[in-house]
Each structure stands twice: as structure tokens, then as C-alpha cells.
ZAMARGU-4260 file (C-alpha; in steps of 0.2 Angstrom, whole numbers, plus 5000, padded with zeros to 4 digits):
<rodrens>
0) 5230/5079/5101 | 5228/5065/5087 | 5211/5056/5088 | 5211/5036/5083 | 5197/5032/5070
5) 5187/5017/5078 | 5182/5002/5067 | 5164/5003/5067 | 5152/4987/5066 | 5133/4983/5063
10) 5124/4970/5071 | 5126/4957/5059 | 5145/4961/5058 | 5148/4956/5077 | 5137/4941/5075
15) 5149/4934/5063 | 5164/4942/5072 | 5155/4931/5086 | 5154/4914/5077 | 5172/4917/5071
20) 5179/4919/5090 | 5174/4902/5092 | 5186/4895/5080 | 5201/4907/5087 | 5194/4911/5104
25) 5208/4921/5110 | 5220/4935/5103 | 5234/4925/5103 | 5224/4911/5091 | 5216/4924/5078
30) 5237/4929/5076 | 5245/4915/5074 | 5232/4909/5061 | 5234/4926/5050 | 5255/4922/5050
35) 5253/4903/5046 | 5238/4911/5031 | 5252/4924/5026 | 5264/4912/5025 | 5254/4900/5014
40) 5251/4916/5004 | 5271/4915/4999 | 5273/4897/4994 | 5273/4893/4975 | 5255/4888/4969
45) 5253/4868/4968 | 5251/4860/4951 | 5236/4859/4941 | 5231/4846/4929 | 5217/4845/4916
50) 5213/4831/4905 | 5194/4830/4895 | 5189/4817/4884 | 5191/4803/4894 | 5178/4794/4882
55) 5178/4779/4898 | 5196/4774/4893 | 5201/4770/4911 | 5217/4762/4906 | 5223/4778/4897
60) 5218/4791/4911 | 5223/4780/4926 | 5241/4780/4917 | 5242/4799/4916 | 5235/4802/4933
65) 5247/4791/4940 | 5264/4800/4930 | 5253/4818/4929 | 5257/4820/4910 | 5275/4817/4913
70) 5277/4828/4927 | 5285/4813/4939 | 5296/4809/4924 | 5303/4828/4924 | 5305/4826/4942
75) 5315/4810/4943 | 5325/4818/4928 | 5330/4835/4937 | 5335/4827/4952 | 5344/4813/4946
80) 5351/4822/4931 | 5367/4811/4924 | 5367/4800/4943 | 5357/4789/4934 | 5354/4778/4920
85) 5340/4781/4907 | 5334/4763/4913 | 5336/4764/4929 | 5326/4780/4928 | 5315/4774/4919
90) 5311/4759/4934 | 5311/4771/4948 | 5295/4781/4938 | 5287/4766/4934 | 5291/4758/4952
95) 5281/4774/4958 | 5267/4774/4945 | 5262/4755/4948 | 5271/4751/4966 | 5264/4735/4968
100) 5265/4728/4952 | 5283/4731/4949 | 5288/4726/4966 | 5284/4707/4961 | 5294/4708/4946
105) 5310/4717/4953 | 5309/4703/4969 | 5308/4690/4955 | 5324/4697/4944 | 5334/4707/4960
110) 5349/4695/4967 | 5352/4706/4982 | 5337/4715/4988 | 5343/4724/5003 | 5352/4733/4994
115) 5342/4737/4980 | 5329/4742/4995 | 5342/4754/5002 | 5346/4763/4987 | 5329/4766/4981
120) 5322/4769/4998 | 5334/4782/4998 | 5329/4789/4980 | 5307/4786/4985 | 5313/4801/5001
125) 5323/4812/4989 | 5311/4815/4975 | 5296/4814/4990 | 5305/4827/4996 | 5306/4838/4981
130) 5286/4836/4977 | 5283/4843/4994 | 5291/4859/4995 | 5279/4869/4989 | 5266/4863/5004
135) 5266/4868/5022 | 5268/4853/5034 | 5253/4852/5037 | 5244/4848/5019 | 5261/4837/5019
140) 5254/4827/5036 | 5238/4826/5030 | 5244/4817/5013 | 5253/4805/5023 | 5246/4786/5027
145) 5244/4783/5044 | 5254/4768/5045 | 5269/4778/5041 | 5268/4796/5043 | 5279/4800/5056
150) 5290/4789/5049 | 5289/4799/5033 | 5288/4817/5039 | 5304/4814/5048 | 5313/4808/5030
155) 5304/4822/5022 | 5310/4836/5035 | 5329/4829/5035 | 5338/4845/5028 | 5346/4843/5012
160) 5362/4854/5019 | 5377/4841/5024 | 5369/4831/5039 | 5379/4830/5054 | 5388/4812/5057
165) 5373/4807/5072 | 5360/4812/5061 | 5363/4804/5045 | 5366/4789/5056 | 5347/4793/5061
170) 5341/4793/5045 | 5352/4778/5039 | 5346/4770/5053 | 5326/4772/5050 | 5328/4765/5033
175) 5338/4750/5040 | 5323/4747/5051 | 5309/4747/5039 | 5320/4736/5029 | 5324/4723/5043
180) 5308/4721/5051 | 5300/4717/5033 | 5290/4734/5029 | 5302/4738/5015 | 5287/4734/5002
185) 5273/4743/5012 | 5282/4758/5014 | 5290/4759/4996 | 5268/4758/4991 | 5265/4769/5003
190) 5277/4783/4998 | 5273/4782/4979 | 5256/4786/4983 | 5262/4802/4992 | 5272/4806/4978
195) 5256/4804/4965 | 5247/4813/4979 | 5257/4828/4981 | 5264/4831/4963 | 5245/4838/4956
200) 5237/4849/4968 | 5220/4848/4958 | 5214/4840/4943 | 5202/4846/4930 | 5191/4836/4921
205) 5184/4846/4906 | 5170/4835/4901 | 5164/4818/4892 | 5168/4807/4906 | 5157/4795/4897
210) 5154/4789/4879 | 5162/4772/4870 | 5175/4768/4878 | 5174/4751/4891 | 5178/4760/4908
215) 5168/4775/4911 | 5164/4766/4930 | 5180/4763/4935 | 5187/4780/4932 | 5171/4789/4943
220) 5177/4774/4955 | 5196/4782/4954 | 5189/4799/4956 | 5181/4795/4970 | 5198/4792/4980
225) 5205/4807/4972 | 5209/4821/4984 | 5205/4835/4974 | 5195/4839/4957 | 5181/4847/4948
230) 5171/4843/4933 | 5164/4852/4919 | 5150/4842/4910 | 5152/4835/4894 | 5137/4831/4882
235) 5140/4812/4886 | 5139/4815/4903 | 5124/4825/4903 | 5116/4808/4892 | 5119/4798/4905
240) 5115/4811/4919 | 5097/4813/4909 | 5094/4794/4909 | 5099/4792/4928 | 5085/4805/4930
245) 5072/4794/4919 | 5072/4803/4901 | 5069/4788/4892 | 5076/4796/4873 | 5092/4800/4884
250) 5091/4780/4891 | 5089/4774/4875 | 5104/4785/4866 | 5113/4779/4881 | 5110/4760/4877
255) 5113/4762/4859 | 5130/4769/4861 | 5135/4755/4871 | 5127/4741/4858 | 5137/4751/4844
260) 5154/4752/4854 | 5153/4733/4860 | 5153/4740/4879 | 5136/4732/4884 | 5145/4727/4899
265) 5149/4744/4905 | 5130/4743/4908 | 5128/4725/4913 | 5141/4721/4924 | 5147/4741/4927
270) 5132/4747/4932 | 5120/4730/4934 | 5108/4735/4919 | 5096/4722/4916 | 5098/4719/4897
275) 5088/4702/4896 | 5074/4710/4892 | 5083/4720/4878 | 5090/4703/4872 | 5074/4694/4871
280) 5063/4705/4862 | 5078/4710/4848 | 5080/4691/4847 | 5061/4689/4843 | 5060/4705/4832
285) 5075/4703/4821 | 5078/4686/4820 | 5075/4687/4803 | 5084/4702/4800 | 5104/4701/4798
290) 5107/4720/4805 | 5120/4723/4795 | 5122/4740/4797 | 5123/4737/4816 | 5137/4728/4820
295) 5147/4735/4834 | 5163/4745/4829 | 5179/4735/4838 | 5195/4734/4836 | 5203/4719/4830
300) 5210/4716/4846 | 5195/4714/4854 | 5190/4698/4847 | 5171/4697/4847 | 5163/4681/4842
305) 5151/4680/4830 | 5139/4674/4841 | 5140/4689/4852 | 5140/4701/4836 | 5125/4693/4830
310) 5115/4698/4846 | 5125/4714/4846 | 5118/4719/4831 | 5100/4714/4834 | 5101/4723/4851
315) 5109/4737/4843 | 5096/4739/4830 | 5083/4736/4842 | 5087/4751/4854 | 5090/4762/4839
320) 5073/4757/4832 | 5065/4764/4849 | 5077/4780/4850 | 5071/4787/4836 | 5053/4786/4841
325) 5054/4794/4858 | 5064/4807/4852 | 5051/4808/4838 | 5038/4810/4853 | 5051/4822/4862
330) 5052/4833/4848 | 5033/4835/4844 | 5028/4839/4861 | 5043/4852/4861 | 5040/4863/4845
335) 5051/4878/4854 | 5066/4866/4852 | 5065/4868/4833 | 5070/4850/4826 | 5057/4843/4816
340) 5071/4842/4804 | 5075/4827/4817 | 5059/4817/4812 | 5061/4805/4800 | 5052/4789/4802
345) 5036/4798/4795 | 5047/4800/4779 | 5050/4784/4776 | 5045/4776/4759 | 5046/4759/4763
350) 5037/4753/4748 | 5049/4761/4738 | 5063/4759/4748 | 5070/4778/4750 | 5068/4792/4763
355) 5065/4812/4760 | 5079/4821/4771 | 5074/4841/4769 | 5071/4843/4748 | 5081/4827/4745
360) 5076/4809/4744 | 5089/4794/4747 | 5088/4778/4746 | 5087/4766/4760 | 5101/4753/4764
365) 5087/4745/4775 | 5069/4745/4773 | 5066/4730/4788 | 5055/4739/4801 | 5042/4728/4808
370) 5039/4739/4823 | 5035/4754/4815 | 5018/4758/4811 | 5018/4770/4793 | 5001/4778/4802
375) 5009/4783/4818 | 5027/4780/4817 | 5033/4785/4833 | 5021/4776/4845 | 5027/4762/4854
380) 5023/4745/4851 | 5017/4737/4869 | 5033/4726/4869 | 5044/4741/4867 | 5034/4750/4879
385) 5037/4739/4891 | 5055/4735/4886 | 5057/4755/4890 | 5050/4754/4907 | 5061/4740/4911
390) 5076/4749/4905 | 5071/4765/4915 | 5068/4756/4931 | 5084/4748/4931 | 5092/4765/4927
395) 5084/4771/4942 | 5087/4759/4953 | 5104/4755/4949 | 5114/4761/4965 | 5132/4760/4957
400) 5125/4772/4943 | 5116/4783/4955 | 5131/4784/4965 | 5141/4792/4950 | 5129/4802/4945
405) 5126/4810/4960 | 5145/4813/4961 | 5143/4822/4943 | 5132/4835/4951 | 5143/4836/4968
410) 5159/4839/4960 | 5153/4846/4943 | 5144/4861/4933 | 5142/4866/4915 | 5159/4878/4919
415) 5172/4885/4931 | 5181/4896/4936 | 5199/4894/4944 | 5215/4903/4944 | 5209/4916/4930
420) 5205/4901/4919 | 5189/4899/4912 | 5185/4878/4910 | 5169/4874/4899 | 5167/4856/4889
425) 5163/4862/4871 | 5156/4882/4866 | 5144/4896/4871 | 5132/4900/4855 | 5138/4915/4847
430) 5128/4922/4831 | 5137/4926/4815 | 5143/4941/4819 | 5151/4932/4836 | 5139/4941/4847
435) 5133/4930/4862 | 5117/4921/4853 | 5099/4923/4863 | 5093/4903/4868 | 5074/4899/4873
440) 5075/4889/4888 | 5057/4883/4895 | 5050/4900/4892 | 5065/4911/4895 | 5078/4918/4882
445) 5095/4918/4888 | 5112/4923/4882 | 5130/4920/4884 | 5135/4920/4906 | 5116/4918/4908
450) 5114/4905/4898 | 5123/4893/4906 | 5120/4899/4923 | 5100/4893/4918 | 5107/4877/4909
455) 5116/4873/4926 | 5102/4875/4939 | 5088/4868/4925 | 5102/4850/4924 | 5101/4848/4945
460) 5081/4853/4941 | 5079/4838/4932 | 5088/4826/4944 | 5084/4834/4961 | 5066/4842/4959
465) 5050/4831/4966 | 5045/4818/4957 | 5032/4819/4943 | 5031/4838/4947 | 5030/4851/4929
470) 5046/4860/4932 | 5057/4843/4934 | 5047/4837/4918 | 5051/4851/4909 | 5069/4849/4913
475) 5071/4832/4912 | 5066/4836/4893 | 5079/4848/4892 | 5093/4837/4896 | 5090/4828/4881
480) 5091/4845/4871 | 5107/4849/4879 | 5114/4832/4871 | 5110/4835/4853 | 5100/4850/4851
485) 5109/4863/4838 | 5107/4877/4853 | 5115/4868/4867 | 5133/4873/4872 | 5138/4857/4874
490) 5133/4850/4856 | 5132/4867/4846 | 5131/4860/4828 | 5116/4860/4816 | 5110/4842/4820
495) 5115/4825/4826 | 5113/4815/4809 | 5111/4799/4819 | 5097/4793/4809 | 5106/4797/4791
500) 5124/4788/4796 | 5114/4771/4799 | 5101/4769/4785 | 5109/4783/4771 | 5124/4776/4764
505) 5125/4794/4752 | 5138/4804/4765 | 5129/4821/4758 | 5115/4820/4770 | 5130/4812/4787
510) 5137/4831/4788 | 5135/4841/4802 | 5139/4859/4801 | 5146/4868/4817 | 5138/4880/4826
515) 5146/4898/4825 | 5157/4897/4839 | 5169/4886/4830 | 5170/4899/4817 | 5176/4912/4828
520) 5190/4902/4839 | 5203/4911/4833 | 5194/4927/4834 | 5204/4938/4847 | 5188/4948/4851
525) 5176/4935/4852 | 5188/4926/4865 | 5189/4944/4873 | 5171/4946/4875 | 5167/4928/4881
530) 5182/4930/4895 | 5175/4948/4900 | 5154/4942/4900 | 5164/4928/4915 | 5172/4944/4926
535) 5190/4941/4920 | 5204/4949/4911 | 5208/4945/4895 | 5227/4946/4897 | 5230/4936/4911
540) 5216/4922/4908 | 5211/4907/4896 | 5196/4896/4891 | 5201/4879/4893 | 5189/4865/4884
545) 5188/4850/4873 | 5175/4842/4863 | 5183/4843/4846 | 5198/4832/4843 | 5211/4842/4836
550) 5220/4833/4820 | 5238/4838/4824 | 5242/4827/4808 | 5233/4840/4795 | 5243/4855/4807
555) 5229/4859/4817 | 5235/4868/4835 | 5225/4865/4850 | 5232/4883/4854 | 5218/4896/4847
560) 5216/4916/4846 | 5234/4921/4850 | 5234/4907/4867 | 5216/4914/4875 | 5208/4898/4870
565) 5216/4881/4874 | 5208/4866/4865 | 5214/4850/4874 | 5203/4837/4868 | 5211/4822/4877
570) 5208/4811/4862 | 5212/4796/4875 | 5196/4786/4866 | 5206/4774/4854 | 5193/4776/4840
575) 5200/4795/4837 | 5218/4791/4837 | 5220/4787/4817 | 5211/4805/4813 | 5220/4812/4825
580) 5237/4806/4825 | 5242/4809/4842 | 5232/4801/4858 | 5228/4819/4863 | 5233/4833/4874
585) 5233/4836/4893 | 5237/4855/4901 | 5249/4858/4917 | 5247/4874/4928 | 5262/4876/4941
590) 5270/4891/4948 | 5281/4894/4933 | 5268/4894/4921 | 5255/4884/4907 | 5262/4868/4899
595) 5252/4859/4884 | 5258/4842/4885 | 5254/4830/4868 | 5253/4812/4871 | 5257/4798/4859
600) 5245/4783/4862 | 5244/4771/4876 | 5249/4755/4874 | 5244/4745/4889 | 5245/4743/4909
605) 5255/4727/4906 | 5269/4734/4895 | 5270/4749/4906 | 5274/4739/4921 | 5284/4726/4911
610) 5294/4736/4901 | 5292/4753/4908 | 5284/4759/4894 | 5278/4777/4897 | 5267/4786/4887
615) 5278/4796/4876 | 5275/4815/4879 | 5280/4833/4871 | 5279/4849/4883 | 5275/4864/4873
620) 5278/4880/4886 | 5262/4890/4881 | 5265/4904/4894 | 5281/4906/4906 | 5281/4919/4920
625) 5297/4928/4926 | 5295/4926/4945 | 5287/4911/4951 | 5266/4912/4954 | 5261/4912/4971
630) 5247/4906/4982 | 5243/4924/4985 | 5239/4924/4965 | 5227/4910/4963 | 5210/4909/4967
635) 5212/4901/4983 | 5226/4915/4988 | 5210/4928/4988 | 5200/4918/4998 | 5214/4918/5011
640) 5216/4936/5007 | 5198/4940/5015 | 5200/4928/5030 | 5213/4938/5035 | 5204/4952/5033
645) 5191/4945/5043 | 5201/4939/5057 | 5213/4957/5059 | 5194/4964/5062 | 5192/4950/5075
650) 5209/4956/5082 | 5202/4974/5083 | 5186/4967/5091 | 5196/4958/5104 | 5207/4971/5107
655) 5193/4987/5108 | 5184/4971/5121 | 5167/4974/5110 | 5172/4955/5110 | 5177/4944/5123
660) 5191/4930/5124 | 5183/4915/5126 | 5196/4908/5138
</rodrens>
């Protein structure tokens, strides 16, 4: 006689097996979940999206969210084929991009609308349709406005197979309705936001949310709404994390880069940043001083006046002026970061106008520095002293700021893993030999995996440890090391000449030499190793990051080390496109493979609602599969993998009665 093995289970197996039943009380519940959880297994993986870059051009990233890097546009384009017109294409893409907005135009220029309601009604449901296939009905539900979901689940469900005569007439008949009782325009608003909503799945945002362009607050703002996405910090958005946290050389940098880009009101009426104190005092300080060197870098469009520029400047200068002491301060209380390279007020020759960079002296284009003491040059004067406390109160009270920065460490870290894909802003030091390089961090030496599993817990150490306590001191330090420091994997070059590029007009001493990494990107083994320190396979997975703008006009390729390293610097900020010579690059993940995507530049909201001006892009296929990926093959596939595990040994529990059914 054949014995049957019996599952065994320890204490702390039937405790969970216990909470579990709780969920799915009954054997009946515990099956049906693991056939809806095998089913999901066998529906093509939804789309991923990742953009880096963003530099705070909202304009430009709300755009490519809305038409996912062309992905609505290809849509529209396969199910329409030669049924349409290139035009009228062309409206229906930008009728779901900005629904609102081309909905007053077309009732402006449309001579019958009814009809033009019932035909693109009848379009909105047939590529809604299409972009929900790959979901179960229920992610499908969830996705749906209130206001019109059963409406729109029973368009959606409508088979595409010829439709008996009753129930066409049902579905003619729904769209009749919403057009004569007036909801035509809510529901045509309402189904483009599901069609935005289910073409990506999730969106990756490699880093750099922040930096010079004007909307860095408005795109955490859209982020906020978005139904799914992850972060990988950037080293701009580890500035601004450290000056939400109180690091006052971080704050200052921070301030700086706003004064220099002309986005002083991303701070002022983005964040409500008190600047008047800044204003006053570089008003009473450099009055006499033209700031030359500071004006702010704009565009001609931008038309600052004079008057703007002028205070601009002195702010500018002023802020930069107080940098460059309390990183001078940073650094000599931190000799293990290594940077006294980095201090160079005490090298100053004002007398004789000219400053010693390492064995080298320059002259000074600017030798106006009333503020700085030749016997302690990095003390504060009181006035700045107190102009930094200002600043750093109002950084820490600002609640809009501290609400994106809280969202920063919620949604982000310094990388990620999904779908065999490895996502990091910038590098992982590496030492000439392309070996992972050993970092001292507060105390401890750390390499490669480690390194930045230290680097993420010390950056939530710095914003969530006790007030005033060592370790949060320590960290908050740090994070201004992880900005510019020639060790930190977000930065990972051999300085930040900051100091050279405004007061050195000789270029020799401006260059910054990248770290190792950079000479290794096209190194097969180096990308193998760093792909096999993070537990994945080399052959079936990528590193994915930004950082450095990739200048496609001198044939660079953002495609590195026979396709294991993706660069897709987004290059969305404006002042990169002319080195560039595209506006960047975006990456799509779907079930039939990977898809670089180069963009031309943006032109503006305006013209692409007017005159459905898209942002022009080229889909490079960086990897095909044969057979369509699955759920079953992601990331989220395994996870669903163990539940069902977890519930057939539920099953078994139920069944063997070591567990009871709870009704």
C-alpha cells in the first residue's frame, strides 16, 4: 500500500498559513484567487517607461508622459492604418494628449459636432480598447473614472467579432446618449485619461528631477497623480534632498543654481522661499560691484529686463560668495573626504589679482570680495551668518518642498531593480583596473553593491534621524559629498570646478576628468561584473542610467558594452540641446521587447495643441523577443509565483483540517 507524504509545518508556518485564511477564509476563495493569479501570469507584461534628466522642464516631460514616447502615436497608427488621414491622425493623438484644450478649438472650427462627436467617440473606444488588452478587468475597473466607468467597461468589453444587429444598436445607442444629454466633452476627457493611463504600466525616473530648468515643482506635483512609478536619485536631487534636511553648503549650491539659470522663482513662488533677505544684503554688498561674471544664462526668449538681471547677478554672486565658504568649512572639518583641492579662497592674491590652482597661478577676472576676510577666509560675516539661517529656516519650513521631498525618499533610492533591469542615475566607482573601488564612508570602507546599499540608508539618515543627533550630523555632511565629491556615484568625476568656471577665464583649470567608470562603459566585463555583484544575469539584463548627455551629433550611442548598458540621458533641459543635437532619449519595455526612442526637441504646449505638433521621435529596437514576454517573466510574475505557492499550502492546510474554514 502506497503511503502519502504529509506537508509538514512549524509553528511560525501555521501562524502565517493563519493570517492568510483571513484573506481567503474558505477552500473555495484560496482556489479561485490562484486561477485569477495563474491567469495574470499569461497576459503580456504592461509597458515600461523611463525617462532621466528631467532638469525641471515640466513642459517637455508632461508632453512625453502624455503620448509615452510615441507609444499612443503607434497605437492610433496600427489601428487605423490607411482609414485615416495623416491629419486626422494626428488630431485624434493630440485630442487624447491634451483633451481639454483641443476640445475648445475643434467646437470653435467644427460645423456639425454631433457628428464629429460620433465618430471620434467611436475612435476614443476602439483604441481604449486596444491599450487595455493586456490587463485583467479588474486593473481595467480600477483605472476607470467613477463618473463613467460602467459606461466605459461596457464599450470596452463589446467584442470586436461582428456584433449581432440588437447589440450594435446597444452600443450605438450609449454613445447617442452621452452625446444628447451633453456629456459628450466629459466623457471624451475622461477616456483619454484612461487611454494615458493604461498605455504605460510604470514609469521610471532615472534621476535629476531637479537642476536649471523652471518646473522641477510641477512635475513632483504630476508625479504625485501618477498611478505608478519609481525613482532613482540623481545628484541634483540629492542637493535639494540635503538642503530640505538643513545642510546649509547644499542650500546654498541649491540657491545658486537657481540665481545662475534665472529660476529664482522655482524657489520663491514654487516652493515660497523667502529671498528678501538674500536680495537686501547682495543689494547692500555689491552695489558697487557690476557682477559681471554673474549674470544669469537665459535664453533669448525669456526676455529678462535689465533691472531683474542686475539684482540677479548680485544675488547670484552673493550666494556663490557664501558657497564657497561653507563648503570651505565642510571640507576642513571632513579631511577623510579628500578635497582640499576644493579650497581656494585661502589662495587668493587679491593684491595681485591671481589665484594658485594646485602648481598653477591664474589670474582673476574678479578680485571684488568685500566679505572675505584674507585671515579667515571661510568665516562668515554676521550678515551672512544670518542670511544662512534665514535661508535654512525657510528651507525647513517650506511645506510644498517638504512635501516633495518626502515623496523623493517614498518613492526613490540610489538604484533599482525591475524586470532584470538594473536602474542607477550616473556610475558605481570602479578603479583603473575596472574592479569595484573601496569608498570611506563615516568610518566604513565600502564597495560596489555595498556601497550603495550604505549610501541609501546614510541619505534617509540625514533626513529621518533625531534632530541635532551625531549620526544625522554625520550624514547630513555626507549628502553634500554625494553632490560633488570625486568618490560619490552620483558625481564620480575628479572635482566640481565651480569655483574656476566663474573667477578663471583660462579653460585649462574648468576641466573635469571622469571617474574610471566612464572609461569602462563599453567594457563587456566590467558591465558583467557590476550586473552579477546586483544578483542578475548578464545575458537577459541591463543597467539603465543617465547623467551624461550623449552628443549623438559627434556619433556617440547611448547603447554601450554590446547593449548591457543603456545611457538615456533625457537631455529634456534646453541648455544641452546644441551639444547634443537631439532633445535626448526615453526607453520603452513592453511584451515584445526594449525600444530606445530619440526625441527631437520640444517646441511648446501651445503648438502642440494648436497645430498638433508632436515631438518628432526615432524607435530604435534594442532587443526583440520571439514570443511575447509575460507577466509570469517579470519581477512582479515571481512574486505572484510565490503567493500561489503560499496559498496551494493553504489549500493543503484547509484540506488536512490543521486549519479551519472560517465560514
Amino acid at each position: 500500500m502506497t503511503s502519502v507524504k504529509q506537508e509538514t509545518y512549524n509553528p511560525s508556518d501555521l501562524k502565517y498559513l493563519g493570517l492568510l485564511s483571513q484573506k481567503f477564509p474558505t477552500v473555495s476563495d484560496a482556489a479561485t484567487e490562484i486561477v485569477n493569479l495563474e491567469a495574470i501570469l499569461n497576459l503580456p507584461k504592461g509597458t515600461e517607461h523611463f525617462l532621466t534628466d528631467l532638469h525641471g522642464e515640466f513642459e517637455a516631460f508632461q508632453h512625453v508622459l502624455k503620448n509615452a514616447s510615441g507609444v499612443i502615436r503607434q497605437k492610433v497608427n496600427e489601428i487605423f492604418g490607411n482609414t485615416l488621414r495623416e491629419a486626422e491622425k494626428r488630431d485624434l493623438c493630440t485630442l487624447i494628449y491634451y483633451p481639454e484644450q483641443k476640445l475648445e478649438l475643434i467646437k470653435r472650427q467644427e460645423g456639425d459636432l454631433n457628428d464629429w462627436y460620433r465618430i471620434t467617440l467611436n475612435q476614443l473606444t476602439e483604441v481604449c480598447r486596444n491599450v487595455s488588452t493586456k490587463y485583467t478587468r479588474s486593473k481595467v475597473r480600477k483605472a476607470l473614472p467613477e463618473d463613467f466607468s460602467y459606461i466605459i467597461q461596457e464599450l470596452l468589453h463589446e467584442s470586436n467579432a461582428p456584433a449581432s444587429p440588437n447589440k450594435q444598436e446597444y452600443f450605438n445607442g450609449i454613445l447617442r446618449s452621452i452625446i444628447s444629454i451633453g456629456r459628450a466633452d466629459a466623457f471624451i476627457v475622461a477616456i483619454s485619461n484612461v487611454i494615458q493611463r493604461l498605455t504605460i504600466d510604470r514609469l521610471h525616473i532615472v534621476g535629476d528631477i531637479y537642476d536649471r530648468g523652471p518646473g522641477p515643482h510641477i512635475i513632483f506635483d504630476t508625479l504625485s497623480q501618477y498611478h505608478m512609478y519609481d525613482i532613482q536619485w540623481g545628484n541634483h536631487d540629492i542637493l535639494w534632498m540635503g538642503a530640505a534636511a538643513g545642510n546649509e553648503a547644499s542650500l546654498a549650491n541649491v540657491v545658486r543654481i537657481c540665481a545662475r539659470y534665472a529660476n529664482l522663482d522655482v524657489l520663491e513662488d514654487g516652493h515660497g522661499i523667502n529671498l528678501l533677505p538674500l536680495a537686501r544684503f547682495a543689494m547692500e554688498t555689491y552695489d558697487a560691484d557690476p557682477c559681471a561674471k554673474f549674470r544669469p544664462k537665459t535664453l533669448p526668449s525669456d526676455g529678462l529686463e535689465e533691472r531683474d538681471a542686475r539684482l540677479a547677478s548680485q544675488m547670484h554672486k552673493a550666494i556663490a560668495v557664501i558657497q564657497f565658504k561653507l563648503e570651505g568649512q565642510l571640507i576642513r572639518r571632513h579631511p577623510e573626504y579628500r578635497m582640499e583641492d576644493r579650497l581656494l579662497l585661502d589662495k587668493m592674491d587679491l593684491a595681485a589679482g591671481t589665484v594658485r590652482v594646485g602648481e598653477a597661478v591664474y589670474p582673476l577676472n574678479d578680485t571684488f570680495f568685500p566679505t572675505v576676510d584674507p585671515a579667515d577666509p571661510y568665516r562668515l560675516t554676521p550678515d551672512e551668518a544670518d542670511l544662512v539661517q534665514s535661508l535654512r529656516a525657510s528651507f525647513l519650513n517650506s511645506e510644498k518642498l517638504q512635501k516633495h521631498i518626502r515623496l523623493l525618499y517614498s518613492k526613490g533610492s540610489l538604484y533599482l531593480i525591475v524586470n532584470s533591469n538594473l536602474m542607477y542615475h550616473a556610475s558605481i566607482p570602479l578603479t583603473r583596473d575596472g574592479v569595484f573601488k573601496q569608498v570611506e564612508v563615516c568610518g566604513g570602507r565600502y564597495a560596489g553593491r555595498d556601497l550603495l546599499d550604505r549610501l541609501d540608508r546614510l541619505a534617509r539618515e540625514a533626513y529621518f534621524e533625531e534632530e541635532g543627533s551625531p549620526v544625522r550630523q554625520e550624514a547630513l555632511d555626507y549628502m553634500w559629498y554625494l553632490w560633488c565629491g570625486p568618490d560619490s556615484p552620483l558625481f564620480d568625476k575628479d572635482k566640481m570646478a565651480t569655483f574656476e568656471r566663474y573667477f578663471i577665464d583660462d579653460k585649462k583649470p574648468h576641466a573635469e576628468a571622469k571617474g574610471c567608470y566612464y572609461a569602462h562603459m563599453e567594457d563587456v566585463e566590467a558591465c558583467n561584473m557590476i550586473l552579477k555583484a546586483f544578483g542578475l544575469d548578464p545575458a537577459a539584463s541591463h543597467i539603465i542610467s543617465g547623467h551624461i548627455p550623449v552628443k549623438r551629433g559627434k556619433g556617440e550611442s547611448p547603447v554601450k558594452a554590446g547593449g548591457r548598458l543603456l545611457m538615456i540621458d533625457g537631455g529634456f533641459s534646453r541648455a544641452y540641446q546644441p551639444e547634443t543635437g537631439i532633445a535626448g532619449y526615453t526607453l520603452i519595455y513592453n511584451s515584445h521587447g526594449l525600444q530606445l526612442v530619440q526625441h527631437e526637441p520640444f517646441e511648446s504646449r501651445r503648438r502642440a495643441i494648436e497645430e498638433g505638433k508632436d515631438i518628432l521621435s526615432t524607435k530604435f529596437v534594442v532587443e526583440s523577443t520571439a514570443t511575447r514576454i509575460t507577466v509570469r517573466d517579470t519581477t512582479i510574475g515571481k512574486e505572484l509565483l510565490l503567493q500561489i505557492e503560499d496559498l496551494k499550502r493553504l489549500l493543503s492546510a484547509y484540506r488536512s483540517g490543521l486549519i479551519k474554514e472560517r465560514k
